[in-house]
C-alpha positions in Angstrom: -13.3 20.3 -0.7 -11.1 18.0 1.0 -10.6 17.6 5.5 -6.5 17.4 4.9 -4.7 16.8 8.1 -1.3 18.1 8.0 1.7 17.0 10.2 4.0 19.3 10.2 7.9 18.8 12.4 10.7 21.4 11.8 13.8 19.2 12.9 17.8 19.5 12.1 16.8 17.5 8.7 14.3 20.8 7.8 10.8 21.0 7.9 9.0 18.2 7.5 4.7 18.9 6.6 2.6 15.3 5.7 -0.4 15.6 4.5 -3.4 12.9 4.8 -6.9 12.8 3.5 -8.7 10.9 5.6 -12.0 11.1 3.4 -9.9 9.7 0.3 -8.7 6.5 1.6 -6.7 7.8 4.5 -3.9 8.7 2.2 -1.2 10.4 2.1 -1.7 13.7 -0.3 1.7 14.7 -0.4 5.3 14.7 1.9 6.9 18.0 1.6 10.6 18.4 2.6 11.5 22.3 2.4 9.5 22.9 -1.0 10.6 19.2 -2.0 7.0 17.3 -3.2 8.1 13.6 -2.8 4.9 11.7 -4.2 3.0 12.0 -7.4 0.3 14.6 -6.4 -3.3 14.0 -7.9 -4.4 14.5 -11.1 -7.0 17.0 -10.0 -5.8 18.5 -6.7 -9.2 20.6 -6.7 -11.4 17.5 -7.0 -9.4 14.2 -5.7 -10.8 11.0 -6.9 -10.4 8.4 -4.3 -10.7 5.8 -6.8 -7.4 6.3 -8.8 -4.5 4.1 -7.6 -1.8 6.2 -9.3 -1.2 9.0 -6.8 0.2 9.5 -3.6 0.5 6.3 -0.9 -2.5 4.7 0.3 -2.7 1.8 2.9 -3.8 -1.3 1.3 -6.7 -4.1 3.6 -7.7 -6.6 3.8 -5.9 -7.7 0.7 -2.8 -6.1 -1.4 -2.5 -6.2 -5.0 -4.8 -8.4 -7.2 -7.3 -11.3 -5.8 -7.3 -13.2 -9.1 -11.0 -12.9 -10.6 -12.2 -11.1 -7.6 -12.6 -14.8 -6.0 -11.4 -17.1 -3.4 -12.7 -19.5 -0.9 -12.4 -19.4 2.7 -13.2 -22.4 4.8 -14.9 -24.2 1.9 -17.4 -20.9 1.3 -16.8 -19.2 -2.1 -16.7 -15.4 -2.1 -16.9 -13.2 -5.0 -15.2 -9.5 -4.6 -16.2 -6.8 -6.7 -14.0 -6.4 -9.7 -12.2 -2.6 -9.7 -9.3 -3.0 -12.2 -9.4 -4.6 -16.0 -5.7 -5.1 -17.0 -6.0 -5.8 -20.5 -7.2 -2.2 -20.8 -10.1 -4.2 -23.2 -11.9 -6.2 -21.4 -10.0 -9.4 -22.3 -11.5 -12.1 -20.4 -9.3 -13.3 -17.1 -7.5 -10.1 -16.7 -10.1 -8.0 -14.3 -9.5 -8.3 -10.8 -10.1 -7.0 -7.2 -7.1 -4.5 -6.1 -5.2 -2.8 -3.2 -8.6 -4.0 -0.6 -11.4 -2.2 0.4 -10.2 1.0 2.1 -8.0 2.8 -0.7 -11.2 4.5 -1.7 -13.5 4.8 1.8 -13.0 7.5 4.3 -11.3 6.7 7.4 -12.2 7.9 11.0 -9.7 9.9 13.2 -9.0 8.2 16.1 -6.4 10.7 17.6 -4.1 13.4 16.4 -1.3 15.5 17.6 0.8 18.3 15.9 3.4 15.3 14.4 1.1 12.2 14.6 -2.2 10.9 13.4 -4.6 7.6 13.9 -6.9 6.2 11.9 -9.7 3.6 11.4 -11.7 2.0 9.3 -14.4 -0.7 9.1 -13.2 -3.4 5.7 -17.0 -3.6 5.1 -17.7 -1.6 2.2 -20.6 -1.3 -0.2 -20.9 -3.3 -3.1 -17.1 -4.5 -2.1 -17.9 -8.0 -2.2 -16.2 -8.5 1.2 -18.2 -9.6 3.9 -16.4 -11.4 6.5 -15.5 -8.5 8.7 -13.0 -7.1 10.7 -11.4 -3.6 10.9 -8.3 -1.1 9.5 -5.5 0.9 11.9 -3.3 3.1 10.6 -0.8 5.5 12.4 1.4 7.9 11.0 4.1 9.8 13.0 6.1 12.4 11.7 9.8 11.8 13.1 13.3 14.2 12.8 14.4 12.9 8.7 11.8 9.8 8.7 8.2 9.3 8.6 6.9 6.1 10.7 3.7 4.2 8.9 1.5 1.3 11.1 -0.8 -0.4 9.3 -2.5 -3.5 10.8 -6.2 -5.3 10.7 -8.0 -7.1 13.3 -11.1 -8.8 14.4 -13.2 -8.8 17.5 -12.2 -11.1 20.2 -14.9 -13.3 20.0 -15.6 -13.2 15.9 -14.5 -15.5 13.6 -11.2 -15.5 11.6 -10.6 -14.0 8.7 -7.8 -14.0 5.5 -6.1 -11.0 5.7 -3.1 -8.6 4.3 -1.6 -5.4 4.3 0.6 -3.0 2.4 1.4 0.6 1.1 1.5 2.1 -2.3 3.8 4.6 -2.8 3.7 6.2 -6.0 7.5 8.1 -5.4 8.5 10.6 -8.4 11.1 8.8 -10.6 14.4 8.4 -9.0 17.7 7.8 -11.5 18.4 4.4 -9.4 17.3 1.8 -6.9 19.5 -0.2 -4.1 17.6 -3.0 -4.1 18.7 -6.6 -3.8 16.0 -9.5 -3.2 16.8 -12.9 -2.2 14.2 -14.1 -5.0 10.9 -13.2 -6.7 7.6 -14.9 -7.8 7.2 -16.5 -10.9 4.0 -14.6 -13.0 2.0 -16.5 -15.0 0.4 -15.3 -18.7 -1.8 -13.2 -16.7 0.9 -12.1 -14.8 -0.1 -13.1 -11.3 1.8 -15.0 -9.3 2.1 -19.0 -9.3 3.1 -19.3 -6.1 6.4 -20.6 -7.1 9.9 -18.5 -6.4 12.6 -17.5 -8.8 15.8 -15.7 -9.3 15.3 -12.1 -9.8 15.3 -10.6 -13.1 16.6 -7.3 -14.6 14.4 -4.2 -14.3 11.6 -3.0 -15.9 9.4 -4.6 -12.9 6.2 -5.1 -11.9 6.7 -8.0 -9.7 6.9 -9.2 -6.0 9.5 -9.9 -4.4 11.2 -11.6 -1.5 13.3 -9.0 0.8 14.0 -7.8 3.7 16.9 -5.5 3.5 15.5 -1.5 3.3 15.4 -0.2 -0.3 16.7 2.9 -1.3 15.7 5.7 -3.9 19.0 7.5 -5.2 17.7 11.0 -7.0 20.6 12.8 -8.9 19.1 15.8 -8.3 21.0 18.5 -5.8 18.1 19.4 -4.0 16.2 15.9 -3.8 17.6 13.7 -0.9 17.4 9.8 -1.6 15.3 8.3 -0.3 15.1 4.6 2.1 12.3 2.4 2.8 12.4 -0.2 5.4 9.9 -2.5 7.0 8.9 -5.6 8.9 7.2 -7.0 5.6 9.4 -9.6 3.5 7.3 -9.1 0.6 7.8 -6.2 -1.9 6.2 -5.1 -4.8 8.3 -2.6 -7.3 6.3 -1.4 -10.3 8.5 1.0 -12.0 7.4 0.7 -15.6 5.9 4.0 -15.5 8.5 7.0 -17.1 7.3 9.4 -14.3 7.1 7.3 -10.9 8.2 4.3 -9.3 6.2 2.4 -6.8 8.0 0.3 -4.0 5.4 -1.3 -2.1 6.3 -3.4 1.3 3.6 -5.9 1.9 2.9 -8.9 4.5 2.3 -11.6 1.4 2.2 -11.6 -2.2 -0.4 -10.2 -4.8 -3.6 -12.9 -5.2 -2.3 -14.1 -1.8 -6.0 -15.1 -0.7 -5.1 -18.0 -3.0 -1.6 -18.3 -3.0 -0.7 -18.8 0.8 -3.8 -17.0 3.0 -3.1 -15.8 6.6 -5.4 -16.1 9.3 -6.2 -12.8 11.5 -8.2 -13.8 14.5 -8.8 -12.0 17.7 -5.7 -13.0 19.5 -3.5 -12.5 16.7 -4.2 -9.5 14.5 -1.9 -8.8 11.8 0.5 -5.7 12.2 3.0 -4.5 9.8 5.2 -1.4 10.0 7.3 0.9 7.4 9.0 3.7 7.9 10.1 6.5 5.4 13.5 8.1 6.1 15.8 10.8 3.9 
């Protein structure tokens, strides 16, 4: 039995219901437009498991995507993050990794909530995680007339030490019949197929790459009753997976996959790191 929150807005663009489980990684369940389900809904809407990444759109902290190995160093101390994702599929050594952060998979705390808007937290400590150096998750969603407004943002205490930090969402959206999407450039992937830290032009589709943009992407859906759908944000790294025959992720991010040891961001007390996207149709 899941504690769903649902924010629900009837506006001139229909009625609008968003609904977040705050025990399953603060995620959004499902956005329904009139009858229209927008996400890929779990695989077991009776029993949720907050471990699977393929459903719905979860906020991603401390880190997005892949740390490579689970490790990196920070300030010349070696940390060792638990390994949640194999993607060989067979246990091929150098291809399991820590993904999408600690808080995917934790419950979140309700900080306040109104009929159209919720806030949450959550600690980045988590169990058997692997990450130990602190700090904490925000998250607000509002529930706007045709558009859905996501915050998403992780900070310290004023007087603790820094921390390497970033954020992002994964969407997994139901498979649209085309994308507007033009990036300025995209990461090169090595044979494992993380990223090298060195930029390239972009290639054709299928993706599952990061890229550098900050023009707002948009869904088209051939469909009569399914609106398209346009993603915009304050994050000039993106993330399209859309490999998958049933669902296409578009994930805005503040920094690439692995980017603990790529190019690390400090969060400190006086300058947390916020990010924002909004949803609109």
């Amino acid at each position: 039995m899941n504690d769903d929150i649902e924010l629900t807005l009837s506006g001139e663009n229909g009625t609008t219901t968003v609904t977040i489980d705050a025990t399953n990684g603060g995620r959004i369940v499902q956005i329904d437009l009139d009858g229209i389900q927008l996400l890929i809904p779990s695989p077991a809407l009776e029993r949720r498991d907050s471990t699977s990444v393929a459903w719905g759109s979860y906020p991603m902290a401390p880190w997005a995507g892949r740390v490579r190995d689970g490790r990196f160093s920070f300030f010349g101390v070696h940390h060792k993050l638990q390994l949640n994702h194999d993607d060989s599929g067979n246990d091929t050594p150098g291809y399991q990794h820590a993904m999408h952060g600690t808080v995917m998979s934790r419950a979140w705390t309700v900080v306040d909530q109104t009929a159209t808007s919720v806030e949450l937290s959550a600690p980045l400590d988590q169990p058997d995680s692997g990450w130990v150096l602190g700090g904490i998750a925000h998250q607000r969603l509002e529930v706007l007339d045709g558009q859905i407004r996501c915050e998403l943002s992780v900070s310290v205490g004023p007087d603790a030490a820094p921390v390497p930090a970033e954020v992002g969402w994964h969407p997994w959206w139901n498979k649209p019949d085309r994308l507007t999407f033009h990036p300025a450039a995209m990461y090169e992937r090595d044979s494992i197929g993380l990223p090298t830290g060195q930029l390239v032009a972009p290639s054709e589709s299928p993706w599952d790459d990061c890229f550098i943009n900050t023009a707002p992407v948009t869904l088209h859906y051939e469909r009569p009753t399914h609106p398209d759908i346009t993603l915009s944000s304050d994050c000039d790294h993106w993330v399209v997976f859309d490999r998958p025959e049933h669902a296409t992720c578009i994930e805005a991010q503040s920094g690439p996959p692995d980017a603990f040891n790529v190019r690390p961001r400090l969060v400190t007390g006086s300058h947390p790191l916020r990010r924002t996207m909004t949803i609109s149709w």
